[in-house]
N, C-alpha and C positions, 0 to 999 in steps of 0.2 A: 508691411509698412509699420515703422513704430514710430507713434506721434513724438515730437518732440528730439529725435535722435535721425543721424544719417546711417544708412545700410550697407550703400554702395553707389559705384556710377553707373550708367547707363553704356555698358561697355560696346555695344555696337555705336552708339555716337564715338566714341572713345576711339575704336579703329578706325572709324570713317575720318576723325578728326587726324588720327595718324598718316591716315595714306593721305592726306588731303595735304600736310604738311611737308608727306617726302619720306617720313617712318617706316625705315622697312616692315612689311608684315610680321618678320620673326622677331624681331627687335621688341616691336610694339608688343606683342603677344608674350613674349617672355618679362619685359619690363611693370607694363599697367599695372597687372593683379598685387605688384609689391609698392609702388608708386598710391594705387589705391586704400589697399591695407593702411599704410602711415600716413592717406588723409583722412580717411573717416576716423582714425584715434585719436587724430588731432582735433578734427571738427566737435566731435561728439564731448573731447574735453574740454575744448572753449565752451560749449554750449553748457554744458553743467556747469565750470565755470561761473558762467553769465547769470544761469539760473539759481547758484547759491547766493549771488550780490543780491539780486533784485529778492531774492526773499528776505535778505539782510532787510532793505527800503523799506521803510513804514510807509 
């Protein structure tokens, strides 16, 4: 865990949330890990983002 920053998702939720939806297994399996990758890039840059304003804020 790094405080402050996201790592990844909890990819058996992730599958279960797939099959629950109708996602094929191989589908899901092949797609998530890339899906995942360019959200935590994005998240972890809003979040610095966020955190260079508010240290802007007096």
């Amino acid at each position: 865990m790094l405080p402050g920053a996201v790592i990844g998702w909890d990819m058996t939720a992730a599958l279960s949330l797939a099959e629950a939806l109708g996602v094929p297994p191989i589908a899901a399996a092949e797609l998530l890990p890339v899906i995942e990758a360019a959200m935590v890039t994005k998240m972890n840059e809003q979040m610095a983002e966020t955190d260079r304003g508010s240290a802007l804020t007096p």
